[in-house]
OpenMM code with the backbone's topology and positions (N, CA, C; nanometers):
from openmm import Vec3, app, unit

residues = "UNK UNK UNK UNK UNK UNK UNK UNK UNK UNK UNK UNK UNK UNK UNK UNK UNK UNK UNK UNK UNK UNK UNK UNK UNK UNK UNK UNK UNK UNK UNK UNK UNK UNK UNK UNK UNK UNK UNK UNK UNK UNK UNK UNK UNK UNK UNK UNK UNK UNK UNK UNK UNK UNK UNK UNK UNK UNK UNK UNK UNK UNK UNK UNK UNK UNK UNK UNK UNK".split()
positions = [
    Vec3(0.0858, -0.1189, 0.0000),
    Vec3(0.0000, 0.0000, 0.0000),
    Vec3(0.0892, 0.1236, 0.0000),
    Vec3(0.0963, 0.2334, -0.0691),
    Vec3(0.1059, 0.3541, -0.0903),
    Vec3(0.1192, 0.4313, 0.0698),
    Vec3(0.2347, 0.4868, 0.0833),
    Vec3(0.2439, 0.5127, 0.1937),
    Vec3(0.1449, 0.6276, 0.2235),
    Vec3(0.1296, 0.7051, 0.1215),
    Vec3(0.0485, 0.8034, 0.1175),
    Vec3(-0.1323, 0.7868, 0.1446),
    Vec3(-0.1838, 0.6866, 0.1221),
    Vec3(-0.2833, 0.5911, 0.1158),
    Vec3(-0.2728, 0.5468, 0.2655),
    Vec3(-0.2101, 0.4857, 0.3255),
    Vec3(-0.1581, 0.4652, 0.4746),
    Vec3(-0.2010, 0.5425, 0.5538),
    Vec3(-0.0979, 0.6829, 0.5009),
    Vec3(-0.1248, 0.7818, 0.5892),
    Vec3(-0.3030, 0.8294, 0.6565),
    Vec3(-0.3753, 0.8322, 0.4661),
    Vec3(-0.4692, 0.8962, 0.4560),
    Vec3(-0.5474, 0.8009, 0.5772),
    Vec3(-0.5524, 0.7022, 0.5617),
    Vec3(-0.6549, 0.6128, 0.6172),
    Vec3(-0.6453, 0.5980, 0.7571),
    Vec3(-0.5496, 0.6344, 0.8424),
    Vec3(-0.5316, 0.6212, 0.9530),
    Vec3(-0.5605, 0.8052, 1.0153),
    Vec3(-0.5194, 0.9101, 0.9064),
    Vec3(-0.6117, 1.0329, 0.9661),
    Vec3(-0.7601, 1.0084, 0.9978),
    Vec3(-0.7895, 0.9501, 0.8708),
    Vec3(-0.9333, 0.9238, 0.8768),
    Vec3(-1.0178, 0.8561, 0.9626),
    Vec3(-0.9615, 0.7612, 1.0137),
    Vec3(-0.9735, 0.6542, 1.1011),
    Vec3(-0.9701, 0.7361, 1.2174),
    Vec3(-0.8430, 0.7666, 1.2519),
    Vec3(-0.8230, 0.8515, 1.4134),
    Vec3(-0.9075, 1.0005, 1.4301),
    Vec3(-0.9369, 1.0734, 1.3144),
    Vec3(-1.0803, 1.1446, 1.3241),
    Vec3(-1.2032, 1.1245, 1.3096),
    Vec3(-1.2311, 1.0303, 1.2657),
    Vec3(-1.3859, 0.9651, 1.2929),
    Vec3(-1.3689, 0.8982, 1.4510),
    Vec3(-1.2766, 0.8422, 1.5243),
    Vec3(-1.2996, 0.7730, 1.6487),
    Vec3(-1.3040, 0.8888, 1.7316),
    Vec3(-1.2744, 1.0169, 1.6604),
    Vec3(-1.2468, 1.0990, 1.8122),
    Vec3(-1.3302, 1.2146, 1.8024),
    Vec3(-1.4886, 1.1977, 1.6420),
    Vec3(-1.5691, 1.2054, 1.6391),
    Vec3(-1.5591, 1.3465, 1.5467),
    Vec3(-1.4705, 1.3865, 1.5102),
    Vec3(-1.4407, 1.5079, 1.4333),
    Vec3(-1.4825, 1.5217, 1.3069),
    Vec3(-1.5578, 1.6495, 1.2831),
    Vec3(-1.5420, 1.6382, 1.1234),
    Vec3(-1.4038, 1.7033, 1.0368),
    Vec3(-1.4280, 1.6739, 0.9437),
    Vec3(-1.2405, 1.7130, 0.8864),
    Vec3(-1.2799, 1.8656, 0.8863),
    Vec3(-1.3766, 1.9439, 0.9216),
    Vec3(-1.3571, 2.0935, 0.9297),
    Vec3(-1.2781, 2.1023, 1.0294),
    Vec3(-1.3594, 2.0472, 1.1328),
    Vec3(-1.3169, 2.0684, 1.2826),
    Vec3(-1.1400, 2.0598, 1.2608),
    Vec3(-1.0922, 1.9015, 1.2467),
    Vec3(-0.9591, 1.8334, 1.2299),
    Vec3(-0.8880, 1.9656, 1.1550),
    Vec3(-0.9204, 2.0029, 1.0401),
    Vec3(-0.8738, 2.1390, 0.9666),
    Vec3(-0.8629, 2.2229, 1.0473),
    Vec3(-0.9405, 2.3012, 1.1219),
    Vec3(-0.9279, 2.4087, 1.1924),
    Vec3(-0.8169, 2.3715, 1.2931),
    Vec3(-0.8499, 2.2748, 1.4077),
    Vec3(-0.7585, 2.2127, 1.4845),
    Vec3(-0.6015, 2.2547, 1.4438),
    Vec3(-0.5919, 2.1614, 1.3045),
    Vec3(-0.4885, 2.1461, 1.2705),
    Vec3(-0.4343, 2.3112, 1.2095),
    Vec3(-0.4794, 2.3875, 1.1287),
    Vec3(-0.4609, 2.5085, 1.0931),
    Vec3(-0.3594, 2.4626, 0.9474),
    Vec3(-0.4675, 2.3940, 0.8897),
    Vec3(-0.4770, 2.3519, 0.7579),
    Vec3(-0.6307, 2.3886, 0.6814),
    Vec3(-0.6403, 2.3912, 0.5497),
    Vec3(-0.7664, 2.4289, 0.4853),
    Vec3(-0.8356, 2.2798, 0.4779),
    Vec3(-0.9615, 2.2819, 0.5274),
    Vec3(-1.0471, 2.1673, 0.4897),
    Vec3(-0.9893, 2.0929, 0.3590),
    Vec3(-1.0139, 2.1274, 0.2435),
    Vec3(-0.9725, 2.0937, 0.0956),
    Vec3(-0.8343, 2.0245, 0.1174),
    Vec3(-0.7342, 2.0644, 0.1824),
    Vec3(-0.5943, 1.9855, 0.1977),
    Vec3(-0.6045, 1.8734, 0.2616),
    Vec3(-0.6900, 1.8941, 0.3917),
    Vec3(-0.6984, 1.7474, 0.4602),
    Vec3(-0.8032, 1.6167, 0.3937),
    Vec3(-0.8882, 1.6703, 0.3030),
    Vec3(-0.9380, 1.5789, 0.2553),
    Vec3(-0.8491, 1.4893, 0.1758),
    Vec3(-0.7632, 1.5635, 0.0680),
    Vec3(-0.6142, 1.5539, 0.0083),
    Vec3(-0.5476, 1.4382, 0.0763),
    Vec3(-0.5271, 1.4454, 0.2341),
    Vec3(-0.4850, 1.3844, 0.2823),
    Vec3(-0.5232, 1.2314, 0.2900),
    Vec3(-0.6432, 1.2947, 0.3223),
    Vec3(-0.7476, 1.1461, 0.3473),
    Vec3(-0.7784, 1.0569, 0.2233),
    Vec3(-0.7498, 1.0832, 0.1544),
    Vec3(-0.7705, 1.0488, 0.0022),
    Vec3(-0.6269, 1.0003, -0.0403),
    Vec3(-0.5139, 1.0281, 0.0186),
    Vec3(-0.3947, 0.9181, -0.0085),
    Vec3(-0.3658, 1.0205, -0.1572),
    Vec3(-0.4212, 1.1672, -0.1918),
    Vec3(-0.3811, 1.2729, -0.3257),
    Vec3(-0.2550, 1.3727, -0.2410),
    Vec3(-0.2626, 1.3735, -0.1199),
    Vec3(-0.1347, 1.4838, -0.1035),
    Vec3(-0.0479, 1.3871, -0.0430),
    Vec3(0.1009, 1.4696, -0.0291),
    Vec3(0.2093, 1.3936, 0.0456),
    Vec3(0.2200, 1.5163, 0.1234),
    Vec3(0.2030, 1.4949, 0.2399),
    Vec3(0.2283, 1.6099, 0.3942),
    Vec3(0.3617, 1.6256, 0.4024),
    Vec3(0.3771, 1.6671, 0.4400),
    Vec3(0.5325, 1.7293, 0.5242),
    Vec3(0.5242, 1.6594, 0.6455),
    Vec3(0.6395, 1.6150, 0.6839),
    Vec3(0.6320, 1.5507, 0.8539),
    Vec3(0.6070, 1.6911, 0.9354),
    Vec3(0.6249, 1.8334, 0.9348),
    Vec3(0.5494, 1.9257, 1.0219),
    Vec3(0.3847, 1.8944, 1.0264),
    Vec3(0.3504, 1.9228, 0.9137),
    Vec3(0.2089, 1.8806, 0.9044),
    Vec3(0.1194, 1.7550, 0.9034),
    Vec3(0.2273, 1.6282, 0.9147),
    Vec3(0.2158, 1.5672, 1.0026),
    Vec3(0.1663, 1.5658, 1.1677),
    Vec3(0.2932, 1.6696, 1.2194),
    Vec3(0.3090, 1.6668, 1.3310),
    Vec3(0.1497, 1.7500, 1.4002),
    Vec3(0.1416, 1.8737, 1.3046),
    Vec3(0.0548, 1.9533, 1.3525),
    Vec3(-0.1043, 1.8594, 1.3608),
    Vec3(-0.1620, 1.7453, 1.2564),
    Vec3(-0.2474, 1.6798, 1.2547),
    Vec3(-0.2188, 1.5823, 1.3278),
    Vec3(-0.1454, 1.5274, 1.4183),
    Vec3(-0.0943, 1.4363, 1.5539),
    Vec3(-0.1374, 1.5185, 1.6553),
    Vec3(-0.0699, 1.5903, 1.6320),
    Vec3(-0.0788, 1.7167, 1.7716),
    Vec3(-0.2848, 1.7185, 1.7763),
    Vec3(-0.3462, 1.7771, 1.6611),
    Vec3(-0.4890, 1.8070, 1.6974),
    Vec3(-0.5629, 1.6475, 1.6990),
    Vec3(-0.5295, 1.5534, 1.6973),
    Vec3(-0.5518, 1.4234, 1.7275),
    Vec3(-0.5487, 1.3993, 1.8194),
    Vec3(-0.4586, 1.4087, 1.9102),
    Vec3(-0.4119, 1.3932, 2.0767),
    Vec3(-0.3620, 1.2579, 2.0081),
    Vec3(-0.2712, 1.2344, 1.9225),
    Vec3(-0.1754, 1.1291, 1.9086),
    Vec3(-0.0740, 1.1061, 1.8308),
    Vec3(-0.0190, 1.0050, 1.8233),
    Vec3(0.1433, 0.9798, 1.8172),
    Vec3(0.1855, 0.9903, 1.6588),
    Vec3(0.2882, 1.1037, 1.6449),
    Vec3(0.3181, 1.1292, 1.5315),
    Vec3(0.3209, 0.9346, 1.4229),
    Vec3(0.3403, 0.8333, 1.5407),
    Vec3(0.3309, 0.6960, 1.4494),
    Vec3(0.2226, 0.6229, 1.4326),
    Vec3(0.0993, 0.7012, 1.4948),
    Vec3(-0.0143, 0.6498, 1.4862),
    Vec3(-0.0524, 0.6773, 1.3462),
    Vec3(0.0198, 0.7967, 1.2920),
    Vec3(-0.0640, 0.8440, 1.1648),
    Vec3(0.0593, 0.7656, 1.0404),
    Vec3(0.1189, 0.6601, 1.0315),
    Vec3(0.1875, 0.6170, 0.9481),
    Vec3(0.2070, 0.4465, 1.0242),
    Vec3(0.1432, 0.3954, 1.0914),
    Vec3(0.1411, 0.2935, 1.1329),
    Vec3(0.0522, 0.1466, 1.0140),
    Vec3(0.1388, 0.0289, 0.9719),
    Vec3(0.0109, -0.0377, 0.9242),
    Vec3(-0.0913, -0.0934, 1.0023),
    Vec3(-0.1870, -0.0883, 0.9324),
    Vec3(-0.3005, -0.1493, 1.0431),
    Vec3(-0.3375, -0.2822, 1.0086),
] * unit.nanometer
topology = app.Topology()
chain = topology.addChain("A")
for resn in residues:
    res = topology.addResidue(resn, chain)
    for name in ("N", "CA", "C"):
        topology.addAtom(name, app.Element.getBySymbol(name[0]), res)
């Protein structure tokens, strides 16, 4: 699997359990809605900052969001 694809699916995953909508997760994060969908969709490649910053509004581990599941 596409690491990028990885990524997406485990944002997605860890913001639906913690009940967020990706506005919310966007704002949180201080990213534009439209990018994080990007994300979630396995279409952008993040920066490990923006990584960090969507960990950070998660309340979790910069390896939660690149972990296989």
């Amino acid at each position: 699997m596409d690491a990028r694809v990885r990524v997406g699916l485990n944002v997605q995953a860890l913001r639906r359990a913690r009940g967020l909508s990706q506005e919310e997760l966007a704002h949180r994060a201080t990213m534009h809605q439209t990018y994080l969908s990007g994300i979630e969709r396995g279409r952008r490649n993040p920066s490990v900052l923006v990584l960090a910053r969507l960990a950070q509004a998660l309340e979790a581990d910069l390896e939660d969001l690149t972990r296989r599941r």
